[in-house]
N, C-alpha and C positions, 0 to 999 in steps of 0.2 A: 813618358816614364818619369816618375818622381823621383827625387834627388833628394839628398840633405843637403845639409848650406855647404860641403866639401864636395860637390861633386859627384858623392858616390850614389847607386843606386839603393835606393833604401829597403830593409831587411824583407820587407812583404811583395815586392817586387820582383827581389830575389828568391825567396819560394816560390812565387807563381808560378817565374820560371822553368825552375828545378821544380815544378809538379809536372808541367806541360813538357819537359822532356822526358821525365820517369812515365809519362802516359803512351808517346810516342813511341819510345823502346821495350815495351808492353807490347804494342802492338805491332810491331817488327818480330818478337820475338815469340810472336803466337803463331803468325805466316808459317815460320820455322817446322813448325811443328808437324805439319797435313800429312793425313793417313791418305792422301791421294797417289801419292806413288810406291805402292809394294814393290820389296823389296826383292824383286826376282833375281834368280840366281845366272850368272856369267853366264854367254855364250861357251862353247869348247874352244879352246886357243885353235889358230889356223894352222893345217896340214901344211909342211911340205912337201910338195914332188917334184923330182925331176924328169925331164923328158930330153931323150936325143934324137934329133931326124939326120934319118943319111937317103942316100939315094935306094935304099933296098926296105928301111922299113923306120918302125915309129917304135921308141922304147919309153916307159914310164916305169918308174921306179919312187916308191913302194906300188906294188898292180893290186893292194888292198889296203881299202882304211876305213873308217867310219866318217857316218855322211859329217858335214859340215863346212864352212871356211877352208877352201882349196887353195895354194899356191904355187901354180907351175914357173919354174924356171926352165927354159925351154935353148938346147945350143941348136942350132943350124949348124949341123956337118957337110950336108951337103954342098954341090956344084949351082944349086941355085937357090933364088926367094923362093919360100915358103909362105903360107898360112895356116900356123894349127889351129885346128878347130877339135871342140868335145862335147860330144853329143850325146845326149838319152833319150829318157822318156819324158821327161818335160822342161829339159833345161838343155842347149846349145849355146855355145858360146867359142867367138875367136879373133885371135891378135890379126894387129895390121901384117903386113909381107915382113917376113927375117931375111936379112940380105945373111948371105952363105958367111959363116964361121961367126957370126955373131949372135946375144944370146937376148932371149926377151923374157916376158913374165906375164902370166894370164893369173886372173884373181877370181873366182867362183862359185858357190856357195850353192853343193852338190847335196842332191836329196838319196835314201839308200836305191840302188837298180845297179843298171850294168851301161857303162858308159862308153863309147868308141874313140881313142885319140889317131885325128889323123892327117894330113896336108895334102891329101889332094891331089896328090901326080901319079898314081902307081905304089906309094911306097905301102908295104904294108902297116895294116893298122894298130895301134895296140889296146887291148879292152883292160879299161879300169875297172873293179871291183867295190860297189861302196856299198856297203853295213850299217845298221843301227846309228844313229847317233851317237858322238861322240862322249865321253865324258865331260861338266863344267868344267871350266876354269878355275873356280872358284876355291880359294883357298891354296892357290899354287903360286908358290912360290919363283922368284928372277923368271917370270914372265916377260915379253915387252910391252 
């Protein structure tokens, strides 16, 4: 680097510089740009539903929604462990054992048909309902 007799870096070195970084952030700033990712619109925010198991049957509540982002909150009422499971026509899915009076949560991303929730001892079953696809998300507002 050139200097003048003070030490300082002299004026053409200092533009070089400052070209070679205005080039730099040129080029940073074109990356920015890429029509490679369209702009698709939100999934539908996630369902919830609640489920309660006792020793006589299985209740889910809402028993209709549109397909999508499911979340079961699930209490064990009954006298022993459970395992709920939900099943259809091309999607099954289910929690580890609920020990009796405690609560769990299944997470699962349901297509439209008719679904069966159930655990497996006798109790009866309850049949969930799912519909069209949900509406986006998009554009809604105090989401999480």
């Amino acid at each position: 680097m050139s200097t003048n007799g003070r030490g300082r870096a002299s004026r053409s070195t200092r533009r070089a510089g400052f070209a070679g970084l205005a080039a730099l952030a040129s080029l940073a700033l074109a990356a920015c740009g890429s029509s490679d990712f369209p702009n698709d619109p939100r999934p539908p925010a996630p369902r919830e539903i609640s489920a309660k198991v006792d020793s006589k049957r299985v209740v889910v509540s809402p028993d209709k929604i549109g397909a999508g982002l499911v979340v079961f909150t699930i209490a064990n009422l009954s006298d022993s462990p459970v395992r709920f499971s939900v099943s259809g026509q091309k999607t099954e899915a289910s929690t580890t054992e609920i020990q009796p009076g405690m609560p769990a949560n299944l997470k699962i991303n349901l297509h439209e048909g008719e679904y069966q929730a159930t655990v497996g001892q006798g109790a009866h079953p309850a049949t969930l309902t799912v519909g069209p696809e949900r509406k986006s998300s998009e554009n809604r507002l105090l989401l999480p």
